[in-house]
N, C-alpha and C positions, 0 to 999 in steps of 0.2 A: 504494500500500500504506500510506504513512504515513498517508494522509488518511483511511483508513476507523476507524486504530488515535487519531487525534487527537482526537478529539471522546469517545470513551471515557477516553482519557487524562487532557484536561481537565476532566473531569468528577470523575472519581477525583483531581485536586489538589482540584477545587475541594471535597468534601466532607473533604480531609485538612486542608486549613485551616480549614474551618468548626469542626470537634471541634476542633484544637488550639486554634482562639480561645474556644472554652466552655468546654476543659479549663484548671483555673487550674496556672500552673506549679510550684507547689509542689505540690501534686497528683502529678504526673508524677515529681517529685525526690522523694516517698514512695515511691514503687512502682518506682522503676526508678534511684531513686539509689543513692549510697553505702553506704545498709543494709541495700541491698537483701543477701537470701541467697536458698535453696533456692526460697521462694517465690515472689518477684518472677523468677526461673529458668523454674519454670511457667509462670506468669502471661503472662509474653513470650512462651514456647514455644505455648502456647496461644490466645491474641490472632493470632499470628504465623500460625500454623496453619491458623486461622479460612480464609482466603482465600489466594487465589496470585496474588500482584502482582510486575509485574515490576522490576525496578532502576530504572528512568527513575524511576518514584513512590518505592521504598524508599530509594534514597540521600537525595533532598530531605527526608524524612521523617525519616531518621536522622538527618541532621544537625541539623532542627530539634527533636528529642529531649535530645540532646547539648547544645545549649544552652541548653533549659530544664530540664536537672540529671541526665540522666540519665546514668546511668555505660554505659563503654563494652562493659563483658561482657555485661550484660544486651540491650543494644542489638545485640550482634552475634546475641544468640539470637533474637532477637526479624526482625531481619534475613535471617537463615540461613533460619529457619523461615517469614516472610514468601514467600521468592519460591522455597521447596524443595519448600514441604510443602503439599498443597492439600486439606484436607477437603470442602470444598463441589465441588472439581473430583474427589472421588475416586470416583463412579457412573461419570464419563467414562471416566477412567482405565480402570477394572474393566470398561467394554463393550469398550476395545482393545487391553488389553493385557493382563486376565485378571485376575481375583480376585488371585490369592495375586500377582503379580507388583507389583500398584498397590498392596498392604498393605506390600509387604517394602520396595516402594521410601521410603515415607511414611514406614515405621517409621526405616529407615536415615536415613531425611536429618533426621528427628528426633532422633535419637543423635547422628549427626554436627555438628546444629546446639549440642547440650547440650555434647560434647566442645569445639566452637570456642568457645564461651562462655565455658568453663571455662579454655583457654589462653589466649585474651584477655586474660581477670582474670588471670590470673599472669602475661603478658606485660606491660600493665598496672601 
């Protein structure tokens, strides 16, 4: 089982370090540092969103976020909605589990992800 999931695996680090090496880190520490507010909120939620990746990629990912400047609420929304929320995967969804079922769930783990973001920065 591992073997079929590894080679997709590594493929998905090796394109996450490729963008983080042409992405400059000040760049990153704009959009998901310290200033960030409401919009850099979206922005994560939405990037985050894009695709449904699992932990093994989103943790490595996070961390290397965090130490090129980006603050940790935005990171967590950006996280949450990473491996909660799947746009690209939500036609699947809707062939098995039903329209309204795969919108409410996407919808909720999107709220929920805006809510932990929000407790983070004030944990934080």
């Amino acid at each position: 089982m591992f073997s079929n999931i590894f080679h997709t695996f590594l493929n998905i680090l090796i394109l996450i370090s490729i963008v983080l090496f042409f992405v400059p880190s000040p760049l990153i520490a704009h959009y998901l540092g310290a200033n960030s507010g409401w919009y850099d909120f979206a922005l994560a939620a939405f990037i985050g969103s894009i695709s449904l990746i699992s932990g093994f990629i989103a943790y490595p990912l996070a961390a290397t976020l965090l130490k090129q400047g980006a603050i940790y609420d935005v990171v967590a929304v950006f996280m949450t909605t990473l491996m909660t929320v799947g746009v690209i995967t939500l036609p699947l969804e809707i062939k098995y589990f039903g329209k309204k079922a795969a919108i409410l769930r996407n919808a909720f783990s999107l709220i929920a992800a805006i809510i932990l973001g929000v407790f983070i920065g004030r944990l934080m």
